[in-house]
TORDOBA-583372 format. One line per 2 residues: number of its first residue (from 0); their letters; for each residue x, y, z of C-alpha. Coordinates in steps of 0.1 Angstrom, whole numbers, plus 2048, in hexadecimal, padded with zeros to 3 digits. Layout:
# TORDOBA-583372
NUM = a = X:Y:Z ~ ...
# end
This chain:
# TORDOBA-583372
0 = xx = 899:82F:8A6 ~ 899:81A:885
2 = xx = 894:7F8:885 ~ 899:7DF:86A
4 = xx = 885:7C1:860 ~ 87A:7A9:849
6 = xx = 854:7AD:83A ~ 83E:79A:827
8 = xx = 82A:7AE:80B ~ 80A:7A0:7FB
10 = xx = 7F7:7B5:7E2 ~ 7D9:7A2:7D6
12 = xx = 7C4:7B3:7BC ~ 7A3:7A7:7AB
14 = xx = 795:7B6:78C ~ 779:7A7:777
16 = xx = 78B:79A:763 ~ 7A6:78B:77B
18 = xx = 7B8:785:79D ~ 7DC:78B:7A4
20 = xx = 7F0:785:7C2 ~ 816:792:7C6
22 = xx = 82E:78B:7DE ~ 851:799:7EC
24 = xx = 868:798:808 ~ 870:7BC:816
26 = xx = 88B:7C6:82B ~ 877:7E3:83C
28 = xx = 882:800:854 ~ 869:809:86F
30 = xx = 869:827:883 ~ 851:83A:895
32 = xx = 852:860:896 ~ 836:877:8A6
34 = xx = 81E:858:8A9 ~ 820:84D:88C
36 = xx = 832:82C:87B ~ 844:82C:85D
38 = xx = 851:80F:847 ~ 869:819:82B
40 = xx = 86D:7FB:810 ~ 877:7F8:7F0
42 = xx = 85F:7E2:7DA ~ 863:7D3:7BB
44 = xx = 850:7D7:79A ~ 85A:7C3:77D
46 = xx = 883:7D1:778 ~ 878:7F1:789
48 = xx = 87C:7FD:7AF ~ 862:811:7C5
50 = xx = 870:824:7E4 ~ 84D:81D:7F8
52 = xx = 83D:830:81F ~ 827:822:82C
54 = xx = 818:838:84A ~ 808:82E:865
56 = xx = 7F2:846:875 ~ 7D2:842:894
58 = xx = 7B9:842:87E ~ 7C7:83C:859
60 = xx = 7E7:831:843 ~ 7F9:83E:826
62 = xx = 80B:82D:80B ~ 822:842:7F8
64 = xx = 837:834:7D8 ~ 852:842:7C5
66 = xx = 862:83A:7A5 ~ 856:82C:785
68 = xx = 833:82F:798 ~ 82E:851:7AC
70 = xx = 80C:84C:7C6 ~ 800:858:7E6
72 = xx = 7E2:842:7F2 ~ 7CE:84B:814
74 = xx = 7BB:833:825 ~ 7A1:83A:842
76 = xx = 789:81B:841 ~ 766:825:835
78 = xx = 771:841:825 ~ 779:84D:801
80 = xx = 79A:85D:7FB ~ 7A8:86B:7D7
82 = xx = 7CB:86C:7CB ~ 7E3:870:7AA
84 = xx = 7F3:852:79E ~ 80F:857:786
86 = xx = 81E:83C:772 ~ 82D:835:74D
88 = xx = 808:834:73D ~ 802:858:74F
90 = xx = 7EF:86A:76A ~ 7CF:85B:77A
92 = xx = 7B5:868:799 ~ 7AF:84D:7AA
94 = xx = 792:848:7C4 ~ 79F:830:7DE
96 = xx = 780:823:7F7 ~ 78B:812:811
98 = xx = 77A:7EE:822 ~ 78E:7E8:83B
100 = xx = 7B4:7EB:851 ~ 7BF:7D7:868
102 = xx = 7DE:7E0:87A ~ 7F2:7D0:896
104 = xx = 81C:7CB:89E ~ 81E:7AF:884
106 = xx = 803:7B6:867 ~ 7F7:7D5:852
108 = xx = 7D6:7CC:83F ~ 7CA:7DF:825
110 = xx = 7A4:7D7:810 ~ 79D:7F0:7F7
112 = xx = 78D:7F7:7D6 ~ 79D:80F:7BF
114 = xx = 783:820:7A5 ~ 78F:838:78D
116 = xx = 76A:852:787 ~ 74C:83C:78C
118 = xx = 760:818:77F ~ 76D:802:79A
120 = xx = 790:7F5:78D ~ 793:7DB:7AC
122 = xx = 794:7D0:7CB ~ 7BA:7D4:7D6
124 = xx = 7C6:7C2:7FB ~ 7E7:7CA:808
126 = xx = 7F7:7B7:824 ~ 81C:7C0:834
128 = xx = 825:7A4:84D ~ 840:7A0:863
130 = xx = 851:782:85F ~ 85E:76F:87B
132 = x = 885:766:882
# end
């Protein structure tokens, strides 16, 4: 069964250099299949659209974006995970480590640092709320 609702998505990311916080309202569908959840979003960057998983798993999620920007990003807190990022500027290997997931019926938390080799690039949070009726 799908259900439909509205979300809350915060991406904070600090560099260096700077901070940035962005914000959107989501209509999200959420369904569970083989115990796992899935919420299937689109998201906004700039003019362009991103048909976005996120997966839900026991012991980790995954974050999967298509479109002007092509990514697969695991997280299993503690734990280093690599990936391909694809966008405009080309392809990247990332190393994602991540700090810390929290995960209930209304909130998916998400502290990470992404580090392309040995250079840390940021620390990246990532919050889908619920938001109430």
């Amino acid at each position: 069964m799908v259900v439909r609702q509205t979300y809350k998505l915060t991406q904070v990311v600090a560099t260096s250099t700077e901070n940035k916080r962005f914000e959107q309202t989501l209509d999200v569908n959420v369904k569970t299949k083989k115990g796992s959840t899935y919420y299937l979003y689109t998201e906004a960057l700039d003019e362009h659209k991103l048909k976005c998983v996120l997966k839900v798993e026991e012991n980790r999620v995954k974050i999967r974006r298509r479109g002007v920007i092509n990514m697969n990003f695991t997280f299993v807190k503690d734990t280093l995970t690599d990936t391909f990022y694809e966008s405009l500027a080309g392809r990247h290997h990332f190393f994602v480590h991540t700090n810390d997931i929290q995960l209930n019926d209304n909130v998916i938390h998400i502290d990470y640092d992404l580090y392309e080799g040995d250079e840390k690039l940021g620390n990246y949070k990532y919050t889908l709320k619920k938001e109430e009726k």
